[in-house]
C-alpha positions as CSV (number, residue, x, y, z in Angstrom):
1,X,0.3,-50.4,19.9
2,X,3.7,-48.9,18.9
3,X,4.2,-51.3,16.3
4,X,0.8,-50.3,14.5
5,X,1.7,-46.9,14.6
6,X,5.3,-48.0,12.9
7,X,2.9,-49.7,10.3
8,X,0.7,-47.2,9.6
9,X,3.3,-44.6,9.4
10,X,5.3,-46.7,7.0
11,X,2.3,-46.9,4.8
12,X,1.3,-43.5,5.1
13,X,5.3,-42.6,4.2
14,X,4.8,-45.2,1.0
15,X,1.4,-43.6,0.2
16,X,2.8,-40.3,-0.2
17,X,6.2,-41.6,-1.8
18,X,4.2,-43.6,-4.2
19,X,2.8,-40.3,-5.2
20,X,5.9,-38.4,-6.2
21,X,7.9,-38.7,-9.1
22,X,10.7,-40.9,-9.0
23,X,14.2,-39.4,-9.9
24,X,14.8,-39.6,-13.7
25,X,11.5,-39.8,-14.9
26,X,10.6,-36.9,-17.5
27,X,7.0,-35.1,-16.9
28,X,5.6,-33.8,-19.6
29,X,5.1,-29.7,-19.5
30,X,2.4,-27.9,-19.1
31,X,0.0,-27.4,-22.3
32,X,0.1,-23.6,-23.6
33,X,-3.5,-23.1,-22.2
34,X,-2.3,-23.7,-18.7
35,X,1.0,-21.9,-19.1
36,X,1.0,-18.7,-16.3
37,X,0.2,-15.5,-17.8
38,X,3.2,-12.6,-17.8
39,X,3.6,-11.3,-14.2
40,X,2.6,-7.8,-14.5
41,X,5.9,-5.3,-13.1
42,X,4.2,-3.1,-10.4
43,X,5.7,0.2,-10.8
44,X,8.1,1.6,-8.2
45,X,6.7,3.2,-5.0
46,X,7.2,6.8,-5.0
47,X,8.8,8.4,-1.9
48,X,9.7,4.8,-0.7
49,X,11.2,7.4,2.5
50,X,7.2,8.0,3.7
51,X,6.6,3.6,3.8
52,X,10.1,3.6,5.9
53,X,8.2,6.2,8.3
54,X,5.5,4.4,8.7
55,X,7.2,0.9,9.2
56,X,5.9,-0.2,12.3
57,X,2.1,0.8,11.7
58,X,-0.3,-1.8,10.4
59,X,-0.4,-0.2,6.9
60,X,-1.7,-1.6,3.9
61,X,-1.1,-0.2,0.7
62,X,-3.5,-0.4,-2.3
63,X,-3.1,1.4,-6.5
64,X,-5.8,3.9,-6.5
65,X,-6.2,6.3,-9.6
66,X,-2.3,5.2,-10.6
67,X,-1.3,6.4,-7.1
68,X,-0.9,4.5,-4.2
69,X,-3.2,5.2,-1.0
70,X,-2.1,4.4,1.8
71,X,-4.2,3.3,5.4
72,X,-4.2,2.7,8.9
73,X,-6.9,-0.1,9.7
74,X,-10.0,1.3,7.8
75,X,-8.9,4.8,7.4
76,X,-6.7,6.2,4.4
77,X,-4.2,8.5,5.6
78,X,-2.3,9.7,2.8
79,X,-2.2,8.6,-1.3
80,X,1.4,9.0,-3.1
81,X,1.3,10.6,-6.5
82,X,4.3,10.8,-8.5
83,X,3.6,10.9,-12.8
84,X,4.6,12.3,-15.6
85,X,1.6,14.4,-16.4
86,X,0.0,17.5,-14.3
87,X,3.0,17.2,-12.0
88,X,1.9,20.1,-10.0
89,X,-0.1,17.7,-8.1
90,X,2.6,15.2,-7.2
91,X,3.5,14.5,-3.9
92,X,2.0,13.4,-0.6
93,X,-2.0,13.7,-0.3
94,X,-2.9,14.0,2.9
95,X,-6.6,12.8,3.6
96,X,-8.1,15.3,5.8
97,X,-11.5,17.3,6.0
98,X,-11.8,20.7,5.8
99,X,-12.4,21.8,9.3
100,X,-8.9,20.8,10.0
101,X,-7.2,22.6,6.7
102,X,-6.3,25.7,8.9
103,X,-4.8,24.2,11.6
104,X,-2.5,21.4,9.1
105,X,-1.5,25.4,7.1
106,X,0.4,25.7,10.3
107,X,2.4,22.8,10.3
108,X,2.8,22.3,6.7
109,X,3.1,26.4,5.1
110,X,3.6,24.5,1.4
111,X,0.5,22.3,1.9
112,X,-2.4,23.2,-0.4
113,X,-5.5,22.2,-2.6
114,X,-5.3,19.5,-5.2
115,X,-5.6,20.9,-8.2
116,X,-6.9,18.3,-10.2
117,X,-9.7,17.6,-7.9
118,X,-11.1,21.1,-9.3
119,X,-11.9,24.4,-7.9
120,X,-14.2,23.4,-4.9
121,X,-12.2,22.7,-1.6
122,X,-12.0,19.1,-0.8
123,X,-10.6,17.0,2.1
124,X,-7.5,16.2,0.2
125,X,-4.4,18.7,0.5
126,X,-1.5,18.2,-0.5
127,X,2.0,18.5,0.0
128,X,3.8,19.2,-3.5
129,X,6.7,17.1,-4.4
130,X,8.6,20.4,-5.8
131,X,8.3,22.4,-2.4
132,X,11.5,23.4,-0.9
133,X,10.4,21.6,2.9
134,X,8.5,18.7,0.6
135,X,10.6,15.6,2.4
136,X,10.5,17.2,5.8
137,X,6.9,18.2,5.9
138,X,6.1,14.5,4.4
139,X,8.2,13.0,7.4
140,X,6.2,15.4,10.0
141,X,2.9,14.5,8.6
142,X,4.0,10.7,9.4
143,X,5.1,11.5,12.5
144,X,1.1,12.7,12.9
145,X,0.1,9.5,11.6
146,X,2.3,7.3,14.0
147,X,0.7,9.6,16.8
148,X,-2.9,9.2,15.2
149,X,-3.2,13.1,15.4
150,X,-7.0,13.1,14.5
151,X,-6.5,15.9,11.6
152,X,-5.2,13.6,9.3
153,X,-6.8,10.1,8.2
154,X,-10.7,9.4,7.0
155,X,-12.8,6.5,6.7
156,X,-13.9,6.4,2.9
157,X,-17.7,5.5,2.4
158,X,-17.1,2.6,0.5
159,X,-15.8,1.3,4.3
160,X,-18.3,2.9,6.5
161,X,-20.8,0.9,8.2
């Protein structure tokens, strides 16, 4: 029985180096058509320091609106913004509801409406890029994250069931 399993193996192992090219031998390249298309250069992650917070949480990161959103199994907890137009928004958004705005005023003074989202309160606050506590506050609103402080974090609608 051992020697049929030498023989098969040695025909298997032929089988599969029949398949391969042997050393020397010139393949012909790829026709244009099937060429890859450019890799696309993702743009750098701004405040890199709030993914290094969050390290050892289960967080996926998607592009959203030309920020990047961050969550925590189905809920989005916070979206980093960082461009070159309407700046005043940049920074950490924190994904909240409004119930919980008062209460997240006293841990984060600086934190405050989005202003591109318009005049009516939403969920999302913010904590501005150009506030003097900005990489502090970011770090303490991880720290909520990691401790799944219930204030900050929603599932959208898209992901309800």
């Amino acid at each position: 029985m051992h020697a049929a399993r030498t023989v098969c193996g040695r025909a298997l192992l032929r089988t599969i180096m029949g398949a391969m090219p042997k050393p020397g031998r010139k393949t012909a390249a790829p026709p244009a058509s099937e060429k890859l298309a450019p890799v696309k250069r993702r743009k750098a992650v701004p405040y890199e320091f709030v993914l290094d917070a969050l390290f050892h949480l289960p967080i996926e990161s998607r592009s959203m609106f030309g920020c990047l959103a961050l969550y925590v199994g189905d809920k989005i907890v916070l979206m980093l913004r960082e461009k070159h137009t309407q700046t005043e928004d940049n920074g950490v958004w924190l994904a909240t509801t409004k119930e919980h705005h008062q209460s997240l005023c006293h841990e984060f003074p600086h934190m405050r409406s989005i202003q591109l989202l318009g005049k009516e309160v939403t969920g999302w606050q913010v904590l501005p890029a150009d506030a003097p506590d900005f990489e502090s506050a970011a770090l303490r609103a991880c720290e909520l994250i990691v401790a799944r402080d219930p204030r900050i974090g929603k599932i959208p609608k898209s992901r309800r069931r």
